[in-house]
C-alpha positions in Angstrom: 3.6 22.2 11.8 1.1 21.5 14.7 0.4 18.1 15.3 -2.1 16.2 14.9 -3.6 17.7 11.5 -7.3 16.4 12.9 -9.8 17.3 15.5 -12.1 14.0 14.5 -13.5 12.3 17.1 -13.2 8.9 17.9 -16.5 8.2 16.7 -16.0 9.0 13.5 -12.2 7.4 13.0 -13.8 4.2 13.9 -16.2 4.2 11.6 -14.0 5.4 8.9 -11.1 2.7 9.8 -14.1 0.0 10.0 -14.2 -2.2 6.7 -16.1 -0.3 4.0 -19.6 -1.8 3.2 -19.9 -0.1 0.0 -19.1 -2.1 -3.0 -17.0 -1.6 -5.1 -14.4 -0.3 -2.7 -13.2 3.1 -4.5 -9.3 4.0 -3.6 -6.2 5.3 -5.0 -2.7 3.2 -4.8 0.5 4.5 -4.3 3.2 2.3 -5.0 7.2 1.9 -5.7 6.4 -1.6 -8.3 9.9 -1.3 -9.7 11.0 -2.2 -6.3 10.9 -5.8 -6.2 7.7 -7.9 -6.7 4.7 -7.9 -4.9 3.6 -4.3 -5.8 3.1 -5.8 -9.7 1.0 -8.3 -7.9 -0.8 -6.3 -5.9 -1.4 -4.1 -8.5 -3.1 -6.3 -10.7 -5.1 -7.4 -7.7 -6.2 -4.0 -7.2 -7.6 -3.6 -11.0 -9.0 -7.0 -11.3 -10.7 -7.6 -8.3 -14.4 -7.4 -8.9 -15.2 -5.8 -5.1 -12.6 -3.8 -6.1 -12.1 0.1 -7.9 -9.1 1.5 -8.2 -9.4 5.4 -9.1 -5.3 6.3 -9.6 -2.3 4.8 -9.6 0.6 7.0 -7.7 4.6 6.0 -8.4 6.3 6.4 -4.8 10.1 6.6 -4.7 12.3 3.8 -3.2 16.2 3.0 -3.3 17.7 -0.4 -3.5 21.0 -1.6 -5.3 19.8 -1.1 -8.6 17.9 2.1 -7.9 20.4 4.6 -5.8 18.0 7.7 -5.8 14.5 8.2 -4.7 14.3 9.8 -8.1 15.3 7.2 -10.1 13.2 4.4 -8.3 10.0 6.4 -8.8 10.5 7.1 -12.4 11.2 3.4 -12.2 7.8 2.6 -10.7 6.0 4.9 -13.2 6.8 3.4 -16.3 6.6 -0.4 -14.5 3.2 1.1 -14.0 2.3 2.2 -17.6 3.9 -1.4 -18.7 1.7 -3.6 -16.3 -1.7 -1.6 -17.7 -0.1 -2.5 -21.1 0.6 -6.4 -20.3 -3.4 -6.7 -19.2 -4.8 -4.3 -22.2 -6.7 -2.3 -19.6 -9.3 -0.7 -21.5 -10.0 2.7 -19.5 -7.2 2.7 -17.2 -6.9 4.7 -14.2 -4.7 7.4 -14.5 -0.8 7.0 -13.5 0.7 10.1 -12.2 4.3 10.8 -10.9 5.2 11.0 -7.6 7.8 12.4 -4.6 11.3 12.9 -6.7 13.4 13.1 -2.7 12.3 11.7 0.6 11.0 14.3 3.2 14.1 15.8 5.4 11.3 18.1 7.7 8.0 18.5 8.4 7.8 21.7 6.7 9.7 20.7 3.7 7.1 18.8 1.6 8.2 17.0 -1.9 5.5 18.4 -4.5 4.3 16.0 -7.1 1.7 15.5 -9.9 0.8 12.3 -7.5 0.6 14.6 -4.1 -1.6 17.8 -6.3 -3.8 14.6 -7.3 -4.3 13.2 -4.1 -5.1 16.5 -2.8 -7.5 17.5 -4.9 -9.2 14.0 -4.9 -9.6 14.4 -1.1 -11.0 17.8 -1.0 -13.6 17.0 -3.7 -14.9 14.1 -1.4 -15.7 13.4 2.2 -13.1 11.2 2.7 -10.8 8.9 0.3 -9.4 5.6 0.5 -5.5 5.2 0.3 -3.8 2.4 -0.6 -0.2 3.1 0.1 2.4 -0.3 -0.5 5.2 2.1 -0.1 7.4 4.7 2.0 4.9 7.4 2.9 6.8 10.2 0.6 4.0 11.4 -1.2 1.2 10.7 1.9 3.2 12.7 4.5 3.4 15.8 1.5 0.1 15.8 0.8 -1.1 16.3 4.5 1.6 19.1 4.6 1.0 21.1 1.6 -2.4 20.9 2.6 -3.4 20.1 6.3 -7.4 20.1 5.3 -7.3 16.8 3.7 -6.1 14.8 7.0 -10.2 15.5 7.9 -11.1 13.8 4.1 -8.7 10.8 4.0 -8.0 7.5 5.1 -5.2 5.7 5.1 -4.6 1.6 4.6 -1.0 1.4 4.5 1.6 -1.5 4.5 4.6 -1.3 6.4 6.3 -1.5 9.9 6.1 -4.5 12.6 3.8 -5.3 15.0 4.2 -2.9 18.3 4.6 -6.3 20.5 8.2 -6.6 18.4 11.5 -5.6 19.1 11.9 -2.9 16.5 9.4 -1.7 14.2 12.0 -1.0 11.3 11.2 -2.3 7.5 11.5 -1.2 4.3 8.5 0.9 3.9 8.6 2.2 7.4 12.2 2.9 7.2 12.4 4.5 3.4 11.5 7.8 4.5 11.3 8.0 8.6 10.4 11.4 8.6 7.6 11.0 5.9 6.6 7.6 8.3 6.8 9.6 11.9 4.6 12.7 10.2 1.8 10.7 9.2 1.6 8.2 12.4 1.6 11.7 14.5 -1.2 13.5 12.2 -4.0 11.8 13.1 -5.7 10.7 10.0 -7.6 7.5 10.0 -4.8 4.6 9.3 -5.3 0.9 8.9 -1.7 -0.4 9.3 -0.2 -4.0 7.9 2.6 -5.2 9.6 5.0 -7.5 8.1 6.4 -9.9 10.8 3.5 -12.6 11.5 0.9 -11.0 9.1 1.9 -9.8 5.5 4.9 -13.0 5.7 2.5 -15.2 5.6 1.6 -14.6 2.1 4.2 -17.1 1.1 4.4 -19.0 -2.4 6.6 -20.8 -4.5 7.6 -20.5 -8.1 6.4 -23.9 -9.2 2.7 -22.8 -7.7 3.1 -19.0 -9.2 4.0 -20.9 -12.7 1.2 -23.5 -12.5 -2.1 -21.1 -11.2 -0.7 -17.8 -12.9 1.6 -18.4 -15.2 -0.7 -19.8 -17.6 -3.2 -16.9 -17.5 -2.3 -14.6 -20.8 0.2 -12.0 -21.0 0.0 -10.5 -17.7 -0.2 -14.0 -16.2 2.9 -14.9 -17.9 4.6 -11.8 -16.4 3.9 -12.4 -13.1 5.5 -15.8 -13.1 8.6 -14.9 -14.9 9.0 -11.9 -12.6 9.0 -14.1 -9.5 11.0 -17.0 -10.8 13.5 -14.4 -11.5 13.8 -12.6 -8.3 13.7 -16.4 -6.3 15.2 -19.3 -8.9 14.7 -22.8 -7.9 11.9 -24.9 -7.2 12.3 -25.5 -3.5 12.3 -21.9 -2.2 9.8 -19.3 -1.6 8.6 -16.2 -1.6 6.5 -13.3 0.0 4.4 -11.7 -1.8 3.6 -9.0 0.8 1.8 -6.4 -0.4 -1.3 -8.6 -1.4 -2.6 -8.4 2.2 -3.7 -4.6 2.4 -5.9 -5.1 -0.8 -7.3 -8.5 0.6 -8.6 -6.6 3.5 -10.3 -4.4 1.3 -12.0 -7.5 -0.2 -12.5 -9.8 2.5 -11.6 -8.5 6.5 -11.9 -11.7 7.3 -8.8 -12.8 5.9 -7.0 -10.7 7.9 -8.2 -10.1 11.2 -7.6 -6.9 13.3 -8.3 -5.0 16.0 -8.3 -1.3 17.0 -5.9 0.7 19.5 -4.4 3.3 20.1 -1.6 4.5 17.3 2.1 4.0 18.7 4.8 6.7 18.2 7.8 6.1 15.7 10.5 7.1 18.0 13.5 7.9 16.1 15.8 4.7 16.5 12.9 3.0 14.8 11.0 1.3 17.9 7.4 2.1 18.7 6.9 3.7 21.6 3.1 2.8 23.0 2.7 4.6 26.5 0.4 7.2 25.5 -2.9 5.5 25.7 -4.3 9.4 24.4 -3.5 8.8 20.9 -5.7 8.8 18.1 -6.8 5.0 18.2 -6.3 3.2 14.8 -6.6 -0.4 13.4 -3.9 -2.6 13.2 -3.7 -6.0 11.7 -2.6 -9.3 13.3 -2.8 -11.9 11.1 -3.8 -13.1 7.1 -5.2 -16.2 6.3 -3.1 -16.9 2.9 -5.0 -19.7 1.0 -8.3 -17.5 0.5 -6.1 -14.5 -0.4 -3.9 -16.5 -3.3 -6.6 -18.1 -4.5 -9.0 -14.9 -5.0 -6.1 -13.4 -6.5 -5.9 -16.2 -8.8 -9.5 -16.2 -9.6 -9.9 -12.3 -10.4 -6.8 -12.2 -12.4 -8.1 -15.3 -14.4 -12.2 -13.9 -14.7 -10.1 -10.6 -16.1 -8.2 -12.6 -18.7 -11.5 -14.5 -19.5 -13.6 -11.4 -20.5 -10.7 -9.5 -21.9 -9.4 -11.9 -24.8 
């Protein structure tokens, strides 16, 4: 498949990877919540936070120890899904739609999905729509290469890899499904990346402030805590909850400050390779300012409970 999927100019993929001014922000999410943690947070962020609309929910796969198939950790992340909307009695939820069942082996092998037919549709009925992927890029990267169109009608605010100053860009999004992550990087569409190392890791907290500013705040509240006391016991340790940060951008840029440049290359033993200054420019975060991002969080999930009990 010829690369890149876009003719834009850089005019226009500036303006569409600027912050949007439009409130509420309108995007779809695609997640692998059964995972670990921080996609149920994040989740919840994304349906509770006032400047906020999320339009769809999309399950992406993942594998870990428990969850040996991409298969098995998507269906995973559906019904974790479907229970979360449950836990906050969402009236009028978005709707929650299957994704990728394999990761991508080759650019013209896609991995249809009710999630990928979604997302294309919702693209080509639009001029462009917000993506909100907290996951490997599975059902992103098929999308653009069922249908090549939407790479003109979409952009991209996406959670994963390290910052191209590092020694490797490998990490658990990234790395999930290389080919899927490498496809999408050389396409061309608008992308507002998160790294991890010294941006998403700072959204650090510990189980005795989860339990004590969340825990307390109704079903869902309750959830949350128990969920991350379980996956880090003890008092004096703590926790990242990662995948806060691309949804605080959406809120707030200010929280996490970026800058634009051109978009590195995945090279295949998972370092970025940045010599081509010719490449589609993109913006790239490097930093998060955690305090006003925990406590917005906080405050949206508790102005939801307030109005929904």
């Amino acid at each position: 498949m010829q690369l890149p999927l876009t003719t834009m100019s850089d005019e226009r993929r500036r303006q569409l990877i600027a912050h949007p001014t439009k409130e509420p922000v309108e995007f779809v999410i695609d997640t692998d919540t059964m995972n670990e943690i921080d996609d149920q947070f994040a989740l919840v962020y994304a349906l509770t936070a006032p400047r906020l609309k999320c339009l769809g929910v999309y399950a992406a796969p993942f594998v870990n120890r428990i969850y040996t198939t991409p298969a098995a950790g998507m269906e995973a992340s559906y019904h974790e899904i479907l229970a979360l909307l449950q836990y906050m009695r969402f009236e009028n939820p978005p709707p929650v739609l299957q994704g990728s069942k394999a990761w991508i082996t080759a650019t013209d092998r896609p991995v249809d999905s009710p999630a990928v037919r979604d997302l294309i549709n919702r693209c080509l009925a639009t001029d462009y729509l917000m993506v909100v992927s907290i996951g490997a890029l599975t059902n992103v990267a098929s999308a653009l290469m069922l249908e090549p169109k939407i790479a003109d009608h979409i952009v991209l605010v996406w959670l994963g890899g390290q910052p191209e100053y590092w020694h490797t860009a490998r990490e658990y999004n990234l790395s999930g499904d290389l080919k899927a992550t490498q496809f999408v990087l050389d396409s061309g569409v608008p992308l507002v990346r998160f790294p991890c190392k010294n941006v998403a890791e700072h959204m650090r907290s510990t189980p005795a402030e989860i339990e004590k500013h969340v825990g307390s705040i109704g079903i869902i509240g309750a959830y949350l805590s128990r969920i991350f006391r379980q996956i880090i016991p003890g008092q004096m340790r703590s926790k990242v909850i990662w995948d806060l940060v691309p949804l605080a951008w959406l809120v707030n840029p200010d929280w996490i400050p970026s800058h634009v440049i051109p978009t590195p290359k995945l090279k295949d033993d998972q370092t970025w390779d940045t010599s081509d200054a010719t490449r589609p420019v993109y913006r790239v975060a490097i930093d998060a300012h955690r305090d006003p991002i925990l406590a917005d969080f906080v405050q949206a999930l508790k102005a939801y409970h307030d109005t929904h009990e």
